[in-house]
C-alpha positions as CSV (number, residue, x, y, z in Angstrom):
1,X,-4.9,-26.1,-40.8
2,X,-8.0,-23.9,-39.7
3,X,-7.6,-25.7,-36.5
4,X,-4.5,-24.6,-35.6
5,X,-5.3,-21.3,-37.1
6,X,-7.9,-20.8,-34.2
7,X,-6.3,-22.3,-31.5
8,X,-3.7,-19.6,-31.8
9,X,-5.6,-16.9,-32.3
10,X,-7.8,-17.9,-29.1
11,X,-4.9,-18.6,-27.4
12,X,-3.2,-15.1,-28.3
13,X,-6.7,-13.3,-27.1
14,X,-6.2,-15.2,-23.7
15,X,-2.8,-14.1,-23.5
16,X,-3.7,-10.4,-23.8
17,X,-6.5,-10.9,-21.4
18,X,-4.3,-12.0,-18.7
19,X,-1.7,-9.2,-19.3
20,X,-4.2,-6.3,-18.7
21,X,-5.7,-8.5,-16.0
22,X,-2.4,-8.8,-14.3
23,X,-1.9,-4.8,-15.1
24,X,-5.2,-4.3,-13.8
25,X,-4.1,-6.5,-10.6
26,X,-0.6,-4.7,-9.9
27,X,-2.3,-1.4,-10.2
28,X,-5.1,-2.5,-7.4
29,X,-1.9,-3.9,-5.4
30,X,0.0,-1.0,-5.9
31,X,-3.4,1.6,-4.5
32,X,-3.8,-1.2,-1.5
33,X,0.2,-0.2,-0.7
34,X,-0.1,3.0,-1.3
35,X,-3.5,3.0,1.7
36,X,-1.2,1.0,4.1
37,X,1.6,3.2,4.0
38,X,-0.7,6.1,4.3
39,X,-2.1,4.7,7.7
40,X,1.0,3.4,8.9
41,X,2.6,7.2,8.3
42,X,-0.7,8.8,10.2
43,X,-0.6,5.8,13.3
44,X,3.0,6.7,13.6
45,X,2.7,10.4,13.8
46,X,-0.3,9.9,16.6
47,X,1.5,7.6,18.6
48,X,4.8,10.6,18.3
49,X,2.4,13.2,19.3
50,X,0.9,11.0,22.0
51,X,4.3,10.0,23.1
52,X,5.7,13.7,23.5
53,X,2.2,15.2,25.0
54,X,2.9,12.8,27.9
55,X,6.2,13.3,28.4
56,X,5.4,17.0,29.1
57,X,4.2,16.8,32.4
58,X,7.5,15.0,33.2
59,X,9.6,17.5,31.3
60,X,8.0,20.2,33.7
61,X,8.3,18.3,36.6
62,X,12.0,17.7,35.7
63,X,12.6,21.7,34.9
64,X,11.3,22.7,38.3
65,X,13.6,20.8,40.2
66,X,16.8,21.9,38.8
């Protein structure tokens, strides 16, 4: 009976390991998201800026002749 006694006690331990690993693993997944969004929020506001700084040469050029 001890046997079984250990076995699932060790095998509880193992199953509360893995849980706050996995927590620990969704939280580091959910900080990695949270970076990539971040970037992909500040490359898409450069490439707007960049995008509208260069049309205004053309904006002018298109004012002038009307």
């Amino acid at each position: 009976m001890r046997n079984i006694e250990q076995y699932l006690i060790e095998t509880a331990d193992r199953c509360i390991r893995l849980a706050r690993a996995g927590r620990e693993m969704a939280d580091g997944l959910e900080a990695i998201s949270n970076d990539l969004m971040a970037k992909a929020v500040e490359l898409d506001s450069e490439r707007d800026k960049l995008a509208k700084d260069s049309d205004q040469p053309l904006r002018r050029a298109v004012k002038r002749k009307a």
